[in-house]
C-alpha positions as CSV (number, residue, x, y, z in Angstrom):
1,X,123.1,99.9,120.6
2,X,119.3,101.3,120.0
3,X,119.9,104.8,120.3
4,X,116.8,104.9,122.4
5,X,115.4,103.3,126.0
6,X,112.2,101.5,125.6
7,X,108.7,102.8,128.0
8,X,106.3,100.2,127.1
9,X,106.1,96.3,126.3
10,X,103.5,94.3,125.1
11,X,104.0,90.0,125.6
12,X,104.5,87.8,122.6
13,X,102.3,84.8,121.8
14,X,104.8,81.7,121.5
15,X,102.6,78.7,119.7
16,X,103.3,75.1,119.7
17,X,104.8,73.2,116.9
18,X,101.1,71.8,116.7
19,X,99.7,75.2,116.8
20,X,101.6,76.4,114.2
21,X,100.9,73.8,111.8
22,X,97.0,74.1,112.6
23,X,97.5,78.0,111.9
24,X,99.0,77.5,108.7
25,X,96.6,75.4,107.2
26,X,94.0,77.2,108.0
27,X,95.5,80.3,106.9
28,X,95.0,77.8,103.3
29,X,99.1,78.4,103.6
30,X,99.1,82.0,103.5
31,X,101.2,83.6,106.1
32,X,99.0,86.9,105.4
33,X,96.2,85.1,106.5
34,X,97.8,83.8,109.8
35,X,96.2,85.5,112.4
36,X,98.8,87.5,114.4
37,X,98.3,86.1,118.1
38,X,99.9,83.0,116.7
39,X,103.2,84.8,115.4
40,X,106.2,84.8,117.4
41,X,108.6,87.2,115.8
42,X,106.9,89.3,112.5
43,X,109.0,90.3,110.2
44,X,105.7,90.3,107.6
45,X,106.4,93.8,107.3
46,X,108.0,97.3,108.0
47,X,104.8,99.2,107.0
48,X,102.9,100.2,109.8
49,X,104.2,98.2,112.6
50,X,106.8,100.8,113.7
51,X,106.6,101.9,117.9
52,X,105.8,105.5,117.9
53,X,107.9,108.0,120.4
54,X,106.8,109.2,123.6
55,X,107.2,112.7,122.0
56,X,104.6,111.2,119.1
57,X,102.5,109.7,122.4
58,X,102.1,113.0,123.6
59,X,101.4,114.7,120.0
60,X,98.5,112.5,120.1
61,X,96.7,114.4,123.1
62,X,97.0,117.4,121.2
63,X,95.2,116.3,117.7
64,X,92.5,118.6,116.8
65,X,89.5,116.9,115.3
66,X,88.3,119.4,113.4
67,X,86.5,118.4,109.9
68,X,88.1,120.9,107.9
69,X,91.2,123.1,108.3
70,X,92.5,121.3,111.5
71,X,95.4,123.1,113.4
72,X,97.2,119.4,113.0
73,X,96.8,119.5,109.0
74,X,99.1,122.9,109.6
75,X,102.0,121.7,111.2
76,X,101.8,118.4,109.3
77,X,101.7,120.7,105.9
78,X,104.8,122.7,106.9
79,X,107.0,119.7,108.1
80,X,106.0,118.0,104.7
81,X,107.2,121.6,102.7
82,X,110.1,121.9,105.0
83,X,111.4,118.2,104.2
84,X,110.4,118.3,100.1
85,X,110.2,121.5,99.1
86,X,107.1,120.9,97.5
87,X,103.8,123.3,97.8
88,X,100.6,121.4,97.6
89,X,100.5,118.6,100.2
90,X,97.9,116.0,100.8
91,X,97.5,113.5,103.2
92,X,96.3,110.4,102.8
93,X,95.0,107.4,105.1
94,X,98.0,105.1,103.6
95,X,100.5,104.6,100.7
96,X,98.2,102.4,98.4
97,X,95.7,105.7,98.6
98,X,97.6,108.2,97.5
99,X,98.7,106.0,94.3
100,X,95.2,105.1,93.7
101,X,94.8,108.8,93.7
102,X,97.7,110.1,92.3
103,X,97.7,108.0,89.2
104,X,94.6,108.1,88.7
105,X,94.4,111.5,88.2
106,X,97.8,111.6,86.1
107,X,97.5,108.7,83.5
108,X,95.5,108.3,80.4
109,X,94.8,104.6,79.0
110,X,97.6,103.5,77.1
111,X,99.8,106.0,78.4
112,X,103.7,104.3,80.3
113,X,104.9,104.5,83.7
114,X,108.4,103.6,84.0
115,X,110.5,103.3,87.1
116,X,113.5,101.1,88.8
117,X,110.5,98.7,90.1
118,X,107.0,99.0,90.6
119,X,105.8,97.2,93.9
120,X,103.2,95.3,93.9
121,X,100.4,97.9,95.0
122,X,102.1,100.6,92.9
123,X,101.8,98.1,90.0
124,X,97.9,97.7,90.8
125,X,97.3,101.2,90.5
126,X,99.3,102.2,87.4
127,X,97.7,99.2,85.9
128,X,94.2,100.4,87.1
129,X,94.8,103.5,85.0
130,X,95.0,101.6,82.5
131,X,98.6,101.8,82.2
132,X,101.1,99.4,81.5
133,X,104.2,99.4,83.8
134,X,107.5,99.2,82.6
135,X,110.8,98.1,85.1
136,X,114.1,99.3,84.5
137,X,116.4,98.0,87.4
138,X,119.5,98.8,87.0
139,X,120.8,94.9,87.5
140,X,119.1,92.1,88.1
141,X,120.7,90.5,90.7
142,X,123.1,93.9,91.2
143,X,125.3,94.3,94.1
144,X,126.0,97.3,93.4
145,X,125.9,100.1,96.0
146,X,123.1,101.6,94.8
147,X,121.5,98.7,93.5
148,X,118.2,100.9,93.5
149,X,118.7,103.2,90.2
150,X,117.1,102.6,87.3
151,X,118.5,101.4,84.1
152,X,119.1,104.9,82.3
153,X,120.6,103.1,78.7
154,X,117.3,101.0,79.3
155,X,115.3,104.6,80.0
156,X,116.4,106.4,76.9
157,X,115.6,103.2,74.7
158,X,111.8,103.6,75.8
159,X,112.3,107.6,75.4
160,X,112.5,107.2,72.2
161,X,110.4,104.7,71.4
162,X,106.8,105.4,69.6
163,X,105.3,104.8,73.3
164,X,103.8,107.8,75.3
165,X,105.7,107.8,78.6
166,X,104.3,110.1,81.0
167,X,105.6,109.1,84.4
168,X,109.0,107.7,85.9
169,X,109.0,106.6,89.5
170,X,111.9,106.1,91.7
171,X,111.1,104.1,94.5
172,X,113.3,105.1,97.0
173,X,114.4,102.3,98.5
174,X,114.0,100.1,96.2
175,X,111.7,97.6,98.1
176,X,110.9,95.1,95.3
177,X,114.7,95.4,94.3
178,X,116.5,94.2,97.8
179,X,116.1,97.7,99.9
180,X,118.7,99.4,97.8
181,X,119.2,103.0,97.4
182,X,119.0,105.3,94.1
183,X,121.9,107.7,93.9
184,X,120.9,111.5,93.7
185,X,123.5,111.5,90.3
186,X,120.7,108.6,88.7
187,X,118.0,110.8,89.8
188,X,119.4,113.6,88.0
189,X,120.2,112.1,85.3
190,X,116.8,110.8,85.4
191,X,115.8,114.2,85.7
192,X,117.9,115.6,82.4
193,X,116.1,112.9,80.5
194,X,112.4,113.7,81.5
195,X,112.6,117.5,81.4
196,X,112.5,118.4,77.9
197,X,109.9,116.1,77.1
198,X,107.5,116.9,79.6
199,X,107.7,113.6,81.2
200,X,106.4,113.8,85.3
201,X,109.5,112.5,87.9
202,X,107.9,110.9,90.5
203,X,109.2,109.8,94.0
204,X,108.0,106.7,95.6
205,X,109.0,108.6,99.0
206,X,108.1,105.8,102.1
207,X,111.7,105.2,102.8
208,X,112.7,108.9,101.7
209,X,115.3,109.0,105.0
210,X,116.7,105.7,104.7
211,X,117.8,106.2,100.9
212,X,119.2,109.8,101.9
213,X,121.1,108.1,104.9
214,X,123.0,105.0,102.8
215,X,123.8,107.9,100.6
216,X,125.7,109.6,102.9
217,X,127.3,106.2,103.6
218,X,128.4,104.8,100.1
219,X,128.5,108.2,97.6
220,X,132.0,110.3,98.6
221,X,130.3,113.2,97.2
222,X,127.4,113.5,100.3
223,X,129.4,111.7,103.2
224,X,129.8,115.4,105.0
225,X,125.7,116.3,104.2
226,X,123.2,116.5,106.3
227,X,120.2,114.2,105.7
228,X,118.0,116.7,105.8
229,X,119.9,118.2,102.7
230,X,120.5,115.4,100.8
231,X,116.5,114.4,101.5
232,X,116.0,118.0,99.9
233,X,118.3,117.4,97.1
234,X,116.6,114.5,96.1
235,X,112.9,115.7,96.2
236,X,114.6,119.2,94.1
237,X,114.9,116.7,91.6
238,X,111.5,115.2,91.5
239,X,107.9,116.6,90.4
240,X,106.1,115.3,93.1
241,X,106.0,112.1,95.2
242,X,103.7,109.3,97.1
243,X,104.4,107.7,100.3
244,X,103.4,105.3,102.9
245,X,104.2,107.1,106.2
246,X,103.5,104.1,107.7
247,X,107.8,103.4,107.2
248,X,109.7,106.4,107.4
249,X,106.5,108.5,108.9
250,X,107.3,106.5,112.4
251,X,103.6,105.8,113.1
252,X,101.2,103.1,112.1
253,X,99.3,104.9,109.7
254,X,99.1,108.0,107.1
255,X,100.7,108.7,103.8
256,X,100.9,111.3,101.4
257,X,100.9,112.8,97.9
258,X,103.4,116.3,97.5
259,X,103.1,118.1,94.4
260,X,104.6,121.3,92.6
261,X,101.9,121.0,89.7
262,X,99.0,123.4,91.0
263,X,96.4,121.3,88.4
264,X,97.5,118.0,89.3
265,X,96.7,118.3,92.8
266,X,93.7,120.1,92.4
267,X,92.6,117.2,90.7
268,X,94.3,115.0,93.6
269,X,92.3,116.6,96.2
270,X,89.2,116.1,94.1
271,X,89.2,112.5,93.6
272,X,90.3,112.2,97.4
273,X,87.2,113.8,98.6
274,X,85.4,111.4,96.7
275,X,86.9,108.5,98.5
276,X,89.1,109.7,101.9
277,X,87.5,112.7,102.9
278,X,88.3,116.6,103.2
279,X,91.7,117.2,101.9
280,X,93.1,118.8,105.3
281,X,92.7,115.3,107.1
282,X,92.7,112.7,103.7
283,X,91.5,109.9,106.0
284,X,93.5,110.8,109.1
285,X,92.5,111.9,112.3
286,X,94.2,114.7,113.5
287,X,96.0,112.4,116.3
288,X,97.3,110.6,113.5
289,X,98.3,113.7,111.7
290,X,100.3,114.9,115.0
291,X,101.9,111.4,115.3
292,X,103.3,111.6,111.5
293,X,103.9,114.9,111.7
294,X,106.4,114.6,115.2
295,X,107.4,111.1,113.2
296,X,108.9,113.1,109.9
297,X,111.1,115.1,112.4
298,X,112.8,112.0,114.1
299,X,113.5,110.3,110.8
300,X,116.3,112.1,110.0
301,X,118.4,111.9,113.2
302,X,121.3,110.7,111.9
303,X,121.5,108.0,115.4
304,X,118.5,106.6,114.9
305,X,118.8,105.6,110.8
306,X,123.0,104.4,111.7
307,X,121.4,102.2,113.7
308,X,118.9,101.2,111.4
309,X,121.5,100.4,109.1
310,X,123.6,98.6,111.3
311,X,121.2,96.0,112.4
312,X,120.1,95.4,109.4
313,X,123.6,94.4,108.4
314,X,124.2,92.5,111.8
315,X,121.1,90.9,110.8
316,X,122.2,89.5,107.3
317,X,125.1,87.7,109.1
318,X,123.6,86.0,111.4
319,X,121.2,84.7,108.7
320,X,124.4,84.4,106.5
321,X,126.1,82.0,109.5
322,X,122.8,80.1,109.8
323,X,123.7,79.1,106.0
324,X,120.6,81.5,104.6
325,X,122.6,83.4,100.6
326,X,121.5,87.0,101.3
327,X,121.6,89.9,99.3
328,X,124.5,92.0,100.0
329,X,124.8,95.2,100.4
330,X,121.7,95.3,103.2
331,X,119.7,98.9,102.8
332,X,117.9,99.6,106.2
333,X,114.3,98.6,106.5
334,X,114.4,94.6,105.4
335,X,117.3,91.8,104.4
336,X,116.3,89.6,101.4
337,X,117.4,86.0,101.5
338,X,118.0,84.4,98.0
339,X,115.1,81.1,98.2
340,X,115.7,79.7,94.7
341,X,119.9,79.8,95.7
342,X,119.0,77.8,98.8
343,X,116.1,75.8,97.1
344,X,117.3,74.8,93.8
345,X,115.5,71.6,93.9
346,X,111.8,73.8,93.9
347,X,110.9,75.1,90.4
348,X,109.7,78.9,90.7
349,X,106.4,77.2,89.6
350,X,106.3,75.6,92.7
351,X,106.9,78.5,94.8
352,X,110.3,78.1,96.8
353,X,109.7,81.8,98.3
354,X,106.7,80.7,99.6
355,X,108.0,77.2,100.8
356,X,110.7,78.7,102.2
357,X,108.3,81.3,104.5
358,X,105.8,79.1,105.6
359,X,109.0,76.8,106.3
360,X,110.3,79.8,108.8
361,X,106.8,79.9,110.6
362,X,106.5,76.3,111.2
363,X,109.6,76.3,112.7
364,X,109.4,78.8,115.3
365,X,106.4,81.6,114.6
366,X,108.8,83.6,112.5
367,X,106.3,85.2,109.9
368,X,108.5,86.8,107.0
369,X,107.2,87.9,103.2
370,X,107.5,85.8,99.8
371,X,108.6,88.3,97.6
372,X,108.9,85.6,94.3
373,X,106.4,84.2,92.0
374,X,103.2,84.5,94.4
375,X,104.1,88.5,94.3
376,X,105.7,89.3,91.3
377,X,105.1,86.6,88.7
378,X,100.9,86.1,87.3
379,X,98.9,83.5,85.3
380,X,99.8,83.2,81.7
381,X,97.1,85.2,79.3
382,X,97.5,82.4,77.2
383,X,96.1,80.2,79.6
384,X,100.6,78.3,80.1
385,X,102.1,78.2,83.2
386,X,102.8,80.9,85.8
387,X,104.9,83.5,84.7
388,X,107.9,83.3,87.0
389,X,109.1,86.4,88.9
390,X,112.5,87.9,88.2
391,X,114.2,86.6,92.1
392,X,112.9,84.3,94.8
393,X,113.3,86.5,97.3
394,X,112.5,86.1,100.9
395,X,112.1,89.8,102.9
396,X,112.8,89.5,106.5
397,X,111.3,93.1,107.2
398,X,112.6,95.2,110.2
399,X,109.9,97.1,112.2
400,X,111.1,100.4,113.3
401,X,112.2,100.1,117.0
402,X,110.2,96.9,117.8
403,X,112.5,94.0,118.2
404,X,115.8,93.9,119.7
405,X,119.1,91.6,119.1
406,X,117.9,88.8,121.0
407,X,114.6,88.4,119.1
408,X,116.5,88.7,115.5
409,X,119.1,85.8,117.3
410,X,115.7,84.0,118.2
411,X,114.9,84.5,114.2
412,X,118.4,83.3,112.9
413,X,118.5,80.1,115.5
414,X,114.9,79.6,113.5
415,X,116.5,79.9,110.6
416,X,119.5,77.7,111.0
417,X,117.1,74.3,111.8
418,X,115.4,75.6,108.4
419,X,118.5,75.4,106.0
420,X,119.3,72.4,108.0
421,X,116.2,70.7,106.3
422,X,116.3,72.7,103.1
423,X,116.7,69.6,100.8
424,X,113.4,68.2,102.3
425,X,110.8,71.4,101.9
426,X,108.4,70.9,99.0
427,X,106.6,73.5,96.9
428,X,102.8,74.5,96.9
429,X,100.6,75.4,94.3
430,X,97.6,77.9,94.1
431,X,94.1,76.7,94.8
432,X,92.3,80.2,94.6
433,X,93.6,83.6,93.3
434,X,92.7,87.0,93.4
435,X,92.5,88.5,90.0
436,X,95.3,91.3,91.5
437,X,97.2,91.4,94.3
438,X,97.1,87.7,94.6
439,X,99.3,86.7,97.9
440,X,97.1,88.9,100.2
441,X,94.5,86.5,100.3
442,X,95.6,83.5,97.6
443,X,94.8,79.8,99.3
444,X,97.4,77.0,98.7
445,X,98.4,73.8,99.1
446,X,101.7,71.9,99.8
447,X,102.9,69.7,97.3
448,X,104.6,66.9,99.7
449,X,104.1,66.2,103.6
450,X,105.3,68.8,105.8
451,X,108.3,68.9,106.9
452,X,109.0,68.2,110.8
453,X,109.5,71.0,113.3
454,X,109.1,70.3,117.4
455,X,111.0,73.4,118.4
């Protein structure tokens, strides 16, 4: 059961079959662009839509505004040190920030970041630079335990290639590769690789608790460690790290850059006044600084992240029984449902991540995230067809103490009229495109007539 009792309640919006096809299309068939009072259950997301504490309610009150060197910037400073080991700490506003920052300041044009997957803002950022990314997940389609390292044969090939490499990031989970955990031995080895030729290790750090809890649970060697611990043991390994405390910070906004490299960050905090503000609040109000900084010390409790886990695997069943292929082993924060596997019929062209989405909101309000082509493939620069993305994946993300069992049965009964229809769902095609970061606000239009839903 949620190891927790629940204070406050807000009322759901439950649209009409009617509604719900008027929302979509003028949402141009974008489920970002669905405005939220039509959305039943939203599983768009586990970034910022977590329900804070009453102990972080109460850290609010006490949130000192001050401009520069607030009394909240202190405590959030030491929890960060206490949890990373890392000296120079900077908060940001949100995840996307601090890698705007953070890279900025780190890469030179031409220069490589490598990691087990860049998501999509990370991508944006490196890219920005003027950097090209480079993926190494360990597998494809891996179902292995810690699907989340990163291909280290694949790692020392680039090594010693004629490229400059001057960044690998481990995104821990591995969002953009199923939620999986990397192992603290691939981080290390990771590590022996990078060391000797200067090469910064970097953490992608917004699900630092959940990775350092599934470790516990599938490596023998950490199953009597603390999380705290093994959350240290990990961050020992790294250089410095980025993250979006909008997941494992508890709260609905904040991130942050950590750094051992004295000149790096002073060259952090300079670009940050430029765009967030003083470095002691980086965009934050000190409330908000209080919030993450009580959020950091419930996200290890080893209660609250086994029953992360837990539903997350109760969860895949259910979709599993409703006749959805999911990815197995679950991580915590999301399951990902296999779209191409349950839409053959739509070429990746034709967007069966996306079909399969909007599919779930017409149905019942369920508003999930594409994760296939839309996301991770582009336009050809030689003017051919999409480039497809690696998996047609479908994320059904968990928000952090928000819904209970009966909403995610709600979802798989949703889900169940959906794969009952799955032969009939059509693609869609892109009308208008952002030049990055296309699915935030891309318009599109089925390819076939809708397909039916009263419920």
């Amino acid at each position: 059961m949620e190891p927790f009792r629940i204070k406050s309640v807000e009322p759901i919006p439950f649209p009409t079959a009617a509604q719900r096809r008027n929302s979509l299309a003028q949402a141009g068939f974008n489920l970002f662009r669905v405005p939220a009072r039509q959305v039943t259950v939203d599983l768009l997301t586990d970034s910022g839509t977590a329900a804070m504490s009453a102990a972080q309610w109460s850290a609010v009150f006490s949130g000192d505004e001050s401009y520069a060197g607030a009394r909240s910037y202190e405590g959030f400073e030491a929890v960060v040190r206490e949890l990373t080991g890392m000296p120079e700490v900077i908060p940001v506003h949100q995840g996307r920030a601090a890698e705007r920052i953070l890279f900025g300041a780190l890469l030179r044009p031409g220069e490589i970041s490598v990691a087990n997957t860049h998501f999509d803002t990370t991508a944006a950022s490196v890219t920005a630079a003027g950097a090209p990314c480079v993926d190494l997940p360990c597998c494809v389609d891996s179902t292995d335990e810690f699907g989340g390292n990163i291909d280290l044969e694949g790692l020392e090939r680039v090594l010693r290639g004629p490229e400059r490499v001057r960044c690998v990031v481990l995104t821990v989970t591995d969002n953009a590769g199923g939620g999986q955990p990397v192992s603290p031995a691939n981080l290390a080895e990771v590590r022996r690789l990078c060391a000797p030729r200067g090469i910064t290790v970097l953490l992608d750090a917004s699900r630092f608790a959940e990775n350092a809890y599934l470790v516990t649970r599938r490596d023998p060697e950490w199953a009597r460690t603390s999380i705290p611990d093994v959350v240290r043991a990990m961050f020992d390994l790294a250089d410095g790290c980025f993250a979006s405390l909008k997941k494992d910070g508890l709260a609905n906004t904040g991130g942050l850059i950590a750094l051992r490299d004295t000149a790096l960050a002073r060259d952090c905090r300079d670009r940050l006044i430029e765009v967030e503000g003083f470095p002691t609040y980086g965009g934050l109000a000190g409330r908000d600084l209080e919030a993450l900084t009580q959020g950091l010390r419930e996200v290890v409790d080893p209660r609250y992240l086994e029953y992360r886990a837990e539903s997350a695997s109760w969860f895949a069943g259910q979709l599993e029984a409703a006749g959805f292929p999911v990815l197995r082993p679950t991580g915590c924060h999301a399951v990902y449902v296999d779209a191409a596997a349950l839409l053959p019929h739509i070429p990746a062209a034709e967007l069966p991540a996306t079909a399969l989405a909007n599919a779930l909101y017409l149905a019942g309000a369920v508003r999930v995230t594409d994760l296939g082509t839309l996301v991770f493939g582009g336009p050809d620069p030689e003017g051919g067809p999409d480039r497809p993305a690696p998996r047609e994946w479908v994320r059904f993300a968990l928000p952090r103490r928000v819904y209970t069992r009966n909403h995610l049965e709600y979802v798989a009964g949703i889900a169940a009229q959906v794969a009952a229809k799955a032969t009939a769902l059509s693609g869609y095609r892109i009308l208008e495109q952002a030049r990055t970061l296309r699915h935030f606000t891309a318009v599109l239009a089925p390819l076939g007539e809708p397909v039916p839903f009263e419920h």
